[in-house]
PLY file of the C-alpha trace (Angstrom):
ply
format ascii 1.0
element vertex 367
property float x
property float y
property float z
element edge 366
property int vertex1
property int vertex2
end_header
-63.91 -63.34 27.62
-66.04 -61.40 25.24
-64.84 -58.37 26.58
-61.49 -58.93 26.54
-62.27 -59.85 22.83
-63.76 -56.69 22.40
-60.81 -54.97 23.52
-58.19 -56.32 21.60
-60.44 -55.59 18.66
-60.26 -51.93 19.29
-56.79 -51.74 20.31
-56.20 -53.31 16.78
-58.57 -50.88 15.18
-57.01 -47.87 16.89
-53.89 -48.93 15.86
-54.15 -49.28 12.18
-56.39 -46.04 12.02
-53.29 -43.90 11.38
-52.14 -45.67 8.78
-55.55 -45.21 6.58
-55.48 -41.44 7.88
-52.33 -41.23 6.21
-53.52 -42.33 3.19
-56.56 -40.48 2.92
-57.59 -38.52 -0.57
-58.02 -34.97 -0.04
-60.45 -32.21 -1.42
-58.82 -29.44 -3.66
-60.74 -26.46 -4.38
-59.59 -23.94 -6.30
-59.31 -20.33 -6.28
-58.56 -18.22 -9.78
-57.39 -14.76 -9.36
-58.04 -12.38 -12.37
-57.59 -8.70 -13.00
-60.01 -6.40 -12.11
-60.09 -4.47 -15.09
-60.90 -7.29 -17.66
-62.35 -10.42 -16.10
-66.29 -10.12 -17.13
-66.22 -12.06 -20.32
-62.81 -13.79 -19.20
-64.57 -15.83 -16.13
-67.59 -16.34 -17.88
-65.30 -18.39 -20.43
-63.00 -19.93 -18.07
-66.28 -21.18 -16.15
-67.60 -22.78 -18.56
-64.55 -24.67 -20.10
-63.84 -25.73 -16.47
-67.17 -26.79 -15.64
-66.92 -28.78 -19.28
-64.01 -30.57 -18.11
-65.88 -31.95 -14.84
-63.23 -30.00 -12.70
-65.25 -28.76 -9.70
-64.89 -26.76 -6.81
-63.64 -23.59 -8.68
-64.18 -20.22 -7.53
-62.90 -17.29 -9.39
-62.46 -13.69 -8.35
-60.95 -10.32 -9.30
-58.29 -8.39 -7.38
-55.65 -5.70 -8.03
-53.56 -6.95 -5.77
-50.16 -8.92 -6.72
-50.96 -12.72 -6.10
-49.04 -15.47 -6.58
-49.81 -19.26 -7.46
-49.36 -21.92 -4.52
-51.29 -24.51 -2.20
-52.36 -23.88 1.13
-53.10 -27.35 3.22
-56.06 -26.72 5.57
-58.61 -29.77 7.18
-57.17 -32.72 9.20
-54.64 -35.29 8.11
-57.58 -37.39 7.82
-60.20 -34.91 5.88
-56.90 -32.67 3.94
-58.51 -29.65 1.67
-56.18 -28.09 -0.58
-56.85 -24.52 -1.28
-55.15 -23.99 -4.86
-54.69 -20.17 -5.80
-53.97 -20.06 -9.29
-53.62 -17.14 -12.09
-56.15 -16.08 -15.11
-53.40 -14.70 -17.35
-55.86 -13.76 -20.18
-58.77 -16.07 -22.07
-56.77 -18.83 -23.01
-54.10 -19.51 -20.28
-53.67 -20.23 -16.49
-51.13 -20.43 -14.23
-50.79 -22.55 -11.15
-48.28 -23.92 -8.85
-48.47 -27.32 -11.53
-47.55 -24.75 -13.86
-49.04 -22.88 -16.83
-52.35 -24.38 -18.57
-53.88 -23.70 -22.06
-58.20 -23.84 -22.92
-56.91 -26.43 -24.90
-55.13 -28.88 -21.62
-58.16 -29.01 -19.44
-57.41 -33.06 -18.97
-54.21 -32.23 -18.46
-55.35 -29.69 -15.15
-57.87 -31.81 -14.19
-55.37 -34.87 -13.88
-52.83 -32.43 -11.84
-55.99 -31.76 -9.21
-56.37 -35.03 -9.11
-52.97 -36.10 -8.26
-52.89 -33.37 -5.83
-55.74 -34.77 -4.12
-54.31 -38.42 -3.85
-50.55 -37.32 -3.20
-50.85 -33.98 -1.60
-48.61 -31.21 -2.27
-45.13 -31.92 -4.03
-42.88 -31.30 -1.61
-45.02 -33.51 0.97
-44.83 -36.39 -1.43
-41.74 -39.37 -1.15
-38.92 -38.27 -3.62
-38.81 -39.68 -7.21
-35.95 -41.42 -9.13
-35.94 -42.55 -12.91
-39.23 -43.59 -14.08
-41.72 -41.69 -12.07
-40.35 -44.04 -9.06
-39.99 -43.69 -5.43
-36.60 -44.55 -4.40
-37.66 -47.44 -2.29
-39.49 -48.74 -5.31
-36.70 -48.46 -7.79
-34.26 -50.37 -5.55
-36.96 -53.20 -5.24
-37.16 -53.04 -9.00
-33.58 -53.25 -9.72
-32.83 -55.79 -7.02
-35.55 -58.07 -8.76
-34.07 -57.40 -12.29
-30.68 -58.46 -10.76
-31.64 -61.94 -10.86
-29.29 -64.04 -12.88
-30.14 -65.32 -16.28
-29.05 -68.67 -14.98
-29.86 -70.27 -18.86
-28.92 -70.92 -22.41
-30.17 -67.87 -24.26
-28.31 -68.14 -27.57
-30.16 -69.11 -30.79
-33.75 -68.99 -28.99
-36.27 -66.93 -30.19
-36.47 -63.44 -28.54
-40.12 -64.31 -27.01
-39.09 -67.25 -25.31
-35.73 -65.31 -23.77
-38.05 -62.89 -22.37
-40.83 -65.22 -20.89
-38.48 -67.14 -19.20
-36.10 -64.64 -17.63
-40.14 -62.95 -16.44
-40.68 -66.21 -14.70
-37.65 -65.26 -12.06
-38.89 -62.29 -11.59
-41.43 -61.08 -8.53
-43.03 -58.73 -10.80
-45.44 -59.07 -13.92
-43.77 -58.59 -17.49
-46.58 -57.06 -19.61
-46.06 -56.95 -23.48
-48.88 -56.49 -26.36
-49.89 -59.90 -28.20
-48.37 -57.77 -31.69
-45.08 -57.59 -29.82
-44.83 -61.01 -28.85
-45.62 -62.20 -32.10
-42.33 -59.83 -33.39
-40.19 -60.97 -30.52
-41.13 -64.83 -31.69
-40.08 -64.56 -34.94
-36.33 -63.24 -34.08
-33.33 -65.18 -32.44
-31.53 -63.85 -29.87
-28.14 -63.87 -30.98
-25.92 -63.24 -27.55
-25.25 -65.94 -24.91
-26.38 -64.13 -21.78
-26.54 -66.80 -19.19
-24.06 -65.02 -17.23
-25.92 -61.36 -16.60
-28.48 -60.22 -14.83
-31.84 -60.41 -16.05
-32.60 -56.32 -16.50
-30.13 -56.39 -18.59
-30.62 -59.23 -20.88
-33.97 -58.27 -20.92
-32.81 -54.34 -22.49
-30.54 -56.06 -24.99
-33.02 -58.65 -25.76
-35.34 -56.44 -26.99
-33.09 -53.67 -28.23
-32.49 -55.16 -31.86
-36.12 -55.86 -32.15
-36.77 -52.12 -31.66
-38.63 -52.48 -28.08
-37.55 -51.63 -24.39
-38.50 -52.54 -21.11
-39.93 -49.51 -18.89
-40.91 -50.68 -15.15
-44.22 -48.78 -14.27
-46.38 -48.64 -11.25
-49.59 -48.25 -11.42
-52.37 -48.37 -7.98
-48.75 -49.25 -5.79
-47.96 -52.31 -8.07
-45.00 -52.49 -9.71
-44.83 -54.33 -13.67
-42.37 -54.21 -16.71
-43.82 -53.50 -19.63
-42.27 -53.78 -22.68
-43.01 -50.94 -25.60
-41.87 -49.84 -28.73
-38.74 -47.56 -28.81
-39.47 -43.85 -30.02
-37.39 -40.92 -30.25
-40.16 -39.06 -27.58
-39.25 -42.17 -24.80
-37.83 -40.11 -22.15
-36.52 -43.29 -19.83
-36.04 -47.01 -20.81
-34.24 -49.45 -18.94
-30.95 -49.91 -19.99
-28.33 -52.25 -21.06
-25.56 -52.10 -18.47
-24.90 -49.21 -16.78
-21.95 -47.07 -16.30
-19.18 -47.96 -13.82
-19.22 -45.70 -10.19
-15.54 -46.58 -10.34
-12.49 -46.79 -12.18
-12.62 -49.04 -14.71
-8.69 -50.83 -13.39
-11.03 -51.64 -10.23
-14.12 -53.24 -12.02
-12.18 -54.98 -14.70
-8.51 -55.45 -13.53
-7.46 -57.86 -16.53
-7.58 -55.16 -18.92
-4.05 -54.35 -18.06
-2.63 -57.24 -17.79
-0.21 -58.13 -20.63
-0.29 -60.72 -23.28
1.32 -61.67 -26.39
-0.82 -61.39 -29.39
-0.08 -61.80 -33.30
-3.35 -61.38 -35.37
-3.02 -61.57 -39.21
-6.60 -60.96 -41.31
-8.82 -61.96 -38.40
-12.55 -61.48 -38.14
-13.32 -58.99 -35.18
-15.83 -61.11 -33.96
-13.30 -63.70 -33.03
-11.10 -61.54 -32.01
-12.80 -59.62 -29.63
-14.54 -63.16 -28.19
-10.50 -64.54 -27.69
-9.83 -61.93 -25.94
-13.17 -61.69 -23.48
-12.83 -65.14 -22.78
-9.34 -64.49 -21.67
-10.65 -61.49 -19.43
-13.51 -63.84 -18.23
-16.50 -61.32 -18.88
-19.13 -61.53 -21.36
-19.41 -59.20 -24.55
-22.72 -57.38 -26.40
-22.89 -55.69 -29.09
-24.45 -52.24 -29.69
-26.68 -54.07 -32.37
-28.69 -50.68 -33.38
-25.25 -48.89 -33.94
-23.95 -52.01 -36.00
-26.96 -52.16 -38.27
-26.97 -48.49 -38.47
-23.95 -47.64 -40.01
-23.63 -51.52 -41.82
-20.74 -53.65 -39.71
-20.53 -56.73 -38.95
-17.48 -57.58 -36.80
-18.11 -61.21 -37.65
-17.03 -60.22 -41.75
-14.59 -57.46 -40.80
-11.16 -58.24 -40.84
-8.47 -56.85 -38.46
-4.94 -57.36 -37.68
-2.66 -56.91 -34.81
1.11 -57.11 -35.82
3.29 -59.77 -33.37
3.84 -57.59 -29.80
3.25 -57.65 -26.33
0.61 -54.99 -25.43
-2.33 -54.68 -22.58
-5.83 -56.26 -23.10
-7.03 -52.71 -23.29
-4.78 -51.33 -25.92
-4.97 -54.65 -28.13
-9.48 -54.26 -27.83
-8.97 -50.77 -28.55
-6.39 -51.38 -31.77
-8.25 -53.99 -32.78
-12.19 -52.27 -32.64
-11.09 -49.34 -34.59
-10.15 -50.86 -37.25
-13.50 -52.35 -37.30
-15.03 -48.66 -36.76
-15.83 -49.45 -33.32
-14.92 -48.93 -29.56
-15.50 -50.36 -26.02
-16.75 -49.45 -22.82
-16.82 -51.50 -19.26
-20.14 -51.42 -18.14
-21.90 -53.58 -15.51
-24.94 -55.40 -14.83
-28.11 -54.79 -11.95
-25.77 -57.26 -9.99
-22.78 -55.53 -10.46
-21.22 -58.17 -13.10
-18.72 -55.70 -15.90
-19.23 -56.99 -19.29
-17.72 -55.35 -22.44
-20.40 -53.12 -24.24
-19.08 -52.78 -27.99
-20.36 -50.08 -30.16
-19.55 -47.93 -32.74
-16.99 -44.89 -33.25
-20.15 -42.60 -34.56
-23.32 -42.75 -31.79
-26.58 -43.78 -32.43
-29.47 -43.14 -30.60
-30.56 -45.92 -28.09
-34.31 -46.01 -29.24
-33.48 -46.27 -32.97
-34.58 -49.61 -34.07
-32.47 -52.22 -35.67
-32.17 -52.17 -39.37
-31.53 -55.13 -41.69
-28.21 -55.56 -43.76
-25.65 -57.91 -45.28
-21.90 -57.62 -45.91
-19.76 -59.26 -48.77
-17.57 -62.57 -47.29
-14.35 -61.11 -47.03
-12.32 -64.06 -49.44
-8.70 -63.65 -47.24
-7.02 -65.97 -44.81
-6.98 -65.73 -41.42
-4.53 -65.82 -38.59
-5.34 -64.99 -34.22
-2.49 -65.83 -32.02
-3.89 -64.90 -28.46
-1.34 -67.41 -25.96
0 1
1 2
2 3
3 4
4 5
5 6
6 7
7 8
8 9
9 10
10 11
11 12
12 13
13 14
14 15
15 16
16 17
17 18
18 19
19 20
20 21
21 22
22 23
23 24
24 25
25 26
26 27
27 28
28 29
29 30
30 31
31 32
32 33
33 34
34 35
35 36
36 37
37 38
38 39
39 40
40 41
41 42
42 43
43 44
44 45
45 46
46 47
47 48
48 49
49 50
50 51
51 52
52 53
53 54
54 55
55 56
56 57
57 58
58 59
59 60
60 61
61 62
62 63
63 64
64 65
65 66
66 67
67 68
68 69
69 70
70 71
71 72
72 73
73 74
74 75
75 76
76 77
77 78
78 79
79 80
80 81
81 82
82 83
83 84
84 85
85 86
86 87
87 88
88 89
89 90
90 91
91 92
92 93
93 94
94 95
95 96
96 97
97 98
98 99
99 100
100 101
101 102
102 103
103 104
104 105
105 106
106 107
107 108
108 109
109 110
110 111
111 112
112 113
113 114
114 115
115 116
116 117
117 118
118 119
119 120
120 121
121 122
122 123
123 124
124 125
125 126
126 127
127 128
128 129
129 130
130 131
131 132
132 133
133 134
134 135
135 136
136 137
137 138
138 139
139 140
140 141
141 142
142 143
143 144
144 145
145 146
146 147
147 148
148 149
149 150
150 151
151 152
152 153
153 154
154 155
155 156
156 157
157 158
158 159
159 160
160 161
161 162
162 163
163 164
164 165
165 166
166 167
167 168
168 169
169 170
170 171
171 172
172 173
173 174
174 175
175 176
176 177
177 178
178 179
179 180
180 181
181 182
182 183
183 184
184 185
185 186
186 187
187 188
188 189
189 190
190 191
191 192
192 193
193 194
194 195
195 196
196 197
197 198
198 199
199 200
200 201
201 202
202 203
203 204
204 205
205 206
206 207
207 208
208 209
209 210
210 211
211 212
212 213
213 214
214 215
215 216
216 217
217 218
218 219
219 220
220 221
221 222
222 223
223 224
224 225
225 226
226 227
227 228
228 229
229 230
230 231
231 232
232 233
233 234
234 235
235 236
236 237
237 238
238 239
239 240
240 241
241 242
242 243
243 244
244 245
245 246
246 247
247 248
248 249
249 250
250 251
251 252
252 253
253 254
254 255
255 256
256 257
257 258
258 259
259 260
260 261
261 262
262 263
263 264
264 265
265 266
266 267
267 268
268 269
269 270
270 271
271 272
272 273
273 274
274 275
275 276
276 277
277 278
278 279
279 280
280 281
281 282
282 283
283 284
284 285
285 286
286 287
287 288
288 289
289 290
290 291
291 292
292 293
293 294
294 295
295 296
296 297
297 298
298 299
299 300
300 301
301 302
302 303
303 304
304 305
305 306
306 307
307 308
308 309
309 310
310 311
311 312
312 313
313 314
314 315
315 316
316 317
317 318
318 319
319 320
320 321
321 322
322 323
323 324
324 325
325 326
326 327
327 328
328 329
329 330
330 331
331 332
332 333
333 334
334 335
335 336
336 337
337 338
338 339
339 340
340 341
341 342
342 343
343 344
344 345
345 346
346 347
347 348
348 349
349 350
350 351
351 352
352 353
353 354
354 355
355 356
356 357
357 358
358 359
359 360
360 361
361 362
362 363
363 364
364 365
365 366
């Protein structure tokens, strides 16, 4: 019995052993080629710096041959060495197959060796999509932020919209205690009950001037929510754009109707006609702050005729200095995304402002 014990226990062993070979960290050493005519005082300084930075394992030689940066992978998969051949182009700069390094970006080089020897080589690691993740890990990220909504979300504070969608999700949503405080003291002023909650989440915190970037960090995946800046290179999005035609996602926009609108607000206009089309709308709040409308104060008018949804959204926005665009949610669910004639950038954050009451009648006929 105890043998048989015994067995299975090394069976078991032997078969997980390949999986903890395969994620093994390596050793990198690296070799810096200089020219032979002017490296004395060169190497001496590059030592040194190097050595400063706690980036071991350096060897540096002279040669007048023509060498080229690159990675050679020697060892076992179990025990990898990576034999890094990099360049001493003159007393302040390197170049290696990470590219080229100043005196100045020593934490910079010694982070690259270190991802080297966790990942290995590029090419050997799993291929990357938006936000530094692999493309098994971004599906898993937007299939959780697909989640519906599934709640009231108008009039609460923006805080409480984000906590709550974060409770349907699988993974943490991280914010600073500074930015929760902001986010409590604003209303969200969309209904978003019927999205997905990646994208409530983006236009929740849009206005407020924050976005949601999904990061992993040791394998685990989180959301963390930061403030917008110009230097931002990826944030998760409201909606995204359609993969195909627009007649396909959103059929109703050419449908026909009747409409006769005399000195409406485009607020109300716009909302008659979504609910007719049965999708919800947002608004491009930066943009609309930006360049000071307020579709709920500016007034628009559609003479009596019988036109598509499309062409009446499209008459009726740019009057209002604004336009439309389909997009859809992590679930696939089209919504109309209004914004304005002149862009704005997507990180700007959202500005205060007030309009005079327009003192005219009103008149929508939408049958």
């Amino acid at each position: 019995m105890y043998f048989r014990l015994f067995l299975f226990s090394a069976i078991l062993l032997m078969l997980c052993l390949p999986a903890q070979v395969a994620r093994a960290a390596g050793t990198v050493r690296l070799e810096l080629v200089g020219d032979a005519r002017s490296v004395g005082m060169t190497f001496q300084e590059w030592g040194r710096t190097l050595s400063s930075a706690g980036i071991k394992n350096v060897r540096l030689r002279s040669s007048n041959e023509d060498v080229k940066p690159g990675i050679e992978t020697q060892g076992t998969p179990g025990q990898p060495v990576y034999m890094v051949t990099g360049i001493v182009l003159s007393r302040r700069e390197l170049l290696l197959p990470g590219g080229k390094f100043k005196r100045s970006e020593m934490g910079r080089l010694k982070q690259w060796l270190e991802d080297l020897a966790q990942q290995g080589p590029p090419e050997g690691r799993p291929a990357k999509t938006a936000f530094g993740l692999t493309v098994p890990q971004f599906q898993k990220v937007k299939a959780d932020l697909a989640r519906p909504v599934d709640f009231a979300t108008k009039g609460r504070s923006r805080r409480e919209v984000a906590e709550k969608i974060a409770q349907r999700l699988s993974h943490p949503l991280r914010m600073a205690p500074e930015i929760a405080q902001a986010l409590a003291e604003e209303k969200v002023e969309e209904e978003l009950t019927e999205l997905s909650g990646g994208t409530a989440l983006a236009c929740v915190l849009r206005p407020a001037g924050y976005c949601l970037v999904p990061q992993v960090d040791g394998g685990r995946i989180a959301y963390v929510v930061v403030q917008a800046r110009p230097d931002l290179a990826e944030i998760w999005p409201v909606g995204w754009p359609l993969k195909k035609r627009r007649v396909d996602v959103l059929p109703a926009l050419l449908e026909f109707l009747n409409v006769d609108i005399q000195n409406y607000a485009a607020a109300d206009a716009v909302n008659a006609i979504a609910k007719r089309l049965k999708t919800p709308v947002l608004y491009d709040r930066n943009a609309l702050a930006r360049h000071g409308i307020d579709p709920a104060k500016v007034l628009v008018t559609l003479p009596r005729s019988r036109t598509t949804y499309s062409i009446a959204l499209r008459r009726l926005l740019f009057q209002a200095r604004l336009k439309f665009e389909v997009r859809v949610d992590e679930a696939g669910t089209p919504f109309l995304w209004i914004s304005t004639l002149k862009p704005v950038s997507q990180q700007a954050p959202a500005a205060r402002f007030e309009l005079a009451t327009y003192g005219l009648g009103n008149h929508c006929s939408i049958p």
